[in-house]
N, C-alpha and C positions, 0 to 999 in steps of 0.2 A: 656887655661893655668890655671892652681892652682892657684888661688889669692895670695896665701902669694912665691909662687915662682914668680910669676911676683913682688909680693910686695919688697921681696929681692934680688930682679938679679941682679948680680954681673954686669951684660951690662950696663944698667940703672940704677941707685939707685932712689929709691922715693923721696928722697928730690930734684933731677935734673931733675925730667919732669915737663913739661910746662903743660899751662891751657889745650890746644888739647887734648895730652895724658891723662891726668887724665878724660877730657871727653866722650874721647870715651870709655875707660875702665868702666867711669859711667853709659853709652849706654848700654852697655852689658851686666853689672849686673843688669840694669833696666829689660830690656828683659828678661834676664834668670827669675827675682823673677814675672814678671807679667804672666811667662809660669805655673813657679809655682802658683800663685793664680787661675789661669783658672783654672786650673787641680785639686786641694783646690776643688774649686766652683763647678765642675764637679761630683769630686766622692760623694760629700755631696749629692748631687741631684740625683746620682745612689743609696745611701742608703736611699732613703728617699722613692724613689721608692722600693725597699726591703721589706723596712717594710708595707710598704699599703700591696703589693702581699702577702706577709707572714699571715698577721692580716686575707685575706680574705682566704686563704689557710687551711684549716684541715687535709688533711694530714702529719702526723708528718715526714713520710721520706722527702716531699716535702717543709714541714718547715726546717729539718734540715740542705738541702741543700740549702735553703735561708738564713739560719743563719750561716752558713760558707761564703758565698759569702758576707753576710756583714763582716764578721769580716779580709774577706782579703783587700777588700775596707777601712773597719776600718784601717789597719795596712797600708796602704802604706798610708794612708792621714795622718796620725801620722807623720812617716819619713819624706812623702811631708813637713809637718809644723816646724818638725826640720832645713829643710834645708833652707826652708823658711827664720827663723829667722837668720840663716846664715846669706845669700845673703842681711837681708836686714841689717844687721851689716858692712858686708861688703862692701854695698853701701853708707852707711851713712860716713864710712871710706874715699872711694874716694870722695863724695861729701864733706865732709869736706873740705880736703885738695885742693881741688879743688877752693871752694872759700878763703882759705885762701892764695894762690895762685894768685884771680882774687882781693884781697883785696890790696897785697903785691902790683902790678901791678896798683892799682890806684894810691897807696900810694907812688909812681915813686920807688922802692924797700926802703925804707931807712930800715937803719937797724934795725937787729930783728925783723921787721914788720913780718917774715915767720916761724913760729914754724919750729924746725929742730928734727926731728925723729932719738931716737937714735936707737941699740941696745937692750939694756933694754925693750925700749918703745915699741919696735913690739911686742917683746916676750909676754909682757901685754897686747897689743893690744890681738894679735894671740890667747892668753888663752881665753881673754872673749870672742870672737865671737864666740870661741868652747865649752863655755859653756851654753849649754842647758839654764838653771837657770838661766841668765841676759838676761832680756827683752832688746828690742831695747830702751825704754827709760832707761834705767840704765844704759846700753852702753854706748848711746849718753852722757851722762853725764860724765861714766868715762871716754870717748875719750875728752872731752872738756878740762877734767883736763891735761892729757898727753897732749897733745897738745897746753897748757897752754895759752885757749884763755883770752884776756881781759875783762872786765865787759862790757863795749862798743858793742863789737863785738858778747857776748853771746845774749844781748839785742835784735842786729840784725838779728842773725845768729840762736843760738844753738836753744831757744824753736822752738813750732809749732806756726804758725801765728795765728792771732785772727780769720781769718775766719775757718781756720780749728780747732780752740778750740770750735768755734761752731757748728761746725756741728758733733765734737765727743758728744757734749751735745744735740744735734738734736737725735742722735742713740740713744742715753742712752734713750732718749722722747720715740721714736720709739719702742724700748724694752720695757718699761713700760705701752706701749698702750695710751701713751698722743696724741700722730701724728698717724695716720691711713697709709697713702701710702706717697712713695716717691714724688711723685708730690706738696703734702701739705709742706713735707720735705725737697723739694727744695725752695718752696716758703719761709717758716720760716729764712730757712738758709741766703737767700739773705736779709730779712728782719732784721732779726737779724746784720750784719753783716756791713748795712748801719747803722742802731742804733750808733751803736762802733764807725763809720766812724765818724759818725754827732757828740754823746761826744765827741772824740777826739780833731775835730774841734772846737764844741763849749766851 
């Protein structure tokens, strides 16, 4: 089903499903965008293969048919990365709401603890996931406003946790030729990561 037809069926409404519901819809969109990154990782690795055969290749008709064949690879891993960003807007969506949800539910409901989704708000919603141009963190940001979580709750909730802020500063390492192989890269990560644990602590 179309995410924003399930988002707004008239059966259901999104503010009336339960933590399940919103999980399993999160199930799905998980699946679907991790089918998408295989298949990302896949065609990258069939152009990559392209261009070595090409480079050892001197015939120009037998180039030229290798430089179409990348550019059709090129073209559907484009679209692949469009829909990508989709799914993964769309999932940050129900996972939102999801814990706000599982938060409402600790918090025994008292009121307003539950953002309530209007109208308006899908239609905004809806626009930026279909726009190209807003990265999932700009998204996630301007979902947090709509959904007008607390300071408290962004704290907990909205950013990405301190181990995964380090290990996007592990990549950037990796990119720059500071870390050599993933193996080092896991080790730093972990190491890193206890560091934060122990200041925290201490």
């Amino acid at each position: 089903m179309n995410f924003f037809t399930w988002l707004t069926t008239k059966r259901k409404s999104l503010g009336t499903m339960d933590v399940a519901e919103l999980r399993a819809q999160e199930m799905l969109l998980q699946n679907e965008r991790d089918r998408m990154q295989a298949r990302i990782s896949k065609l990258a690795a069939e152009k990559a293969r392209i261009v070595e055969r090409g480079a050892k290749e001197k015939t120009p008709e037998l180039r030229r048919t290798y430089a179409q064949q990348f550019d059709l690879l090129h073209t559907e891993q484009m679209m692949l990365a469009r829909h990508l960003n989709i799914r993964s807007k769309e999932l940050l969506t129900v996972s939102r709401l999801r814990m706000l949800r599982e938060s409402a539910r600790r918090a025994r409901m008292r009121p307003g603890t539950l953002a309530t989704i209007r109208e308006h708000d899908l239609a905004v919603i809806e626009k930026l996931i279909e726009d190209d141009a807003v990265s999932t963190e700009v998204y996630q940001q301007r979902l947090d406003e709509i959904l007008q979580l607390g300071v408290e709750a962004d704290k907990e909730a909205a950013g990405i946790s301190p181990a995964a802020q380090e290990l996007l500063k592990i990549w950037n390492d990796m990119d720059a030729g500071l870390i050599k192989d993933t193996r080092e890269a896991c080790d730093e990560a972990e190491r890193r990561v206890r560091e934060r644990k122990q200041a925290a602590e201490g």
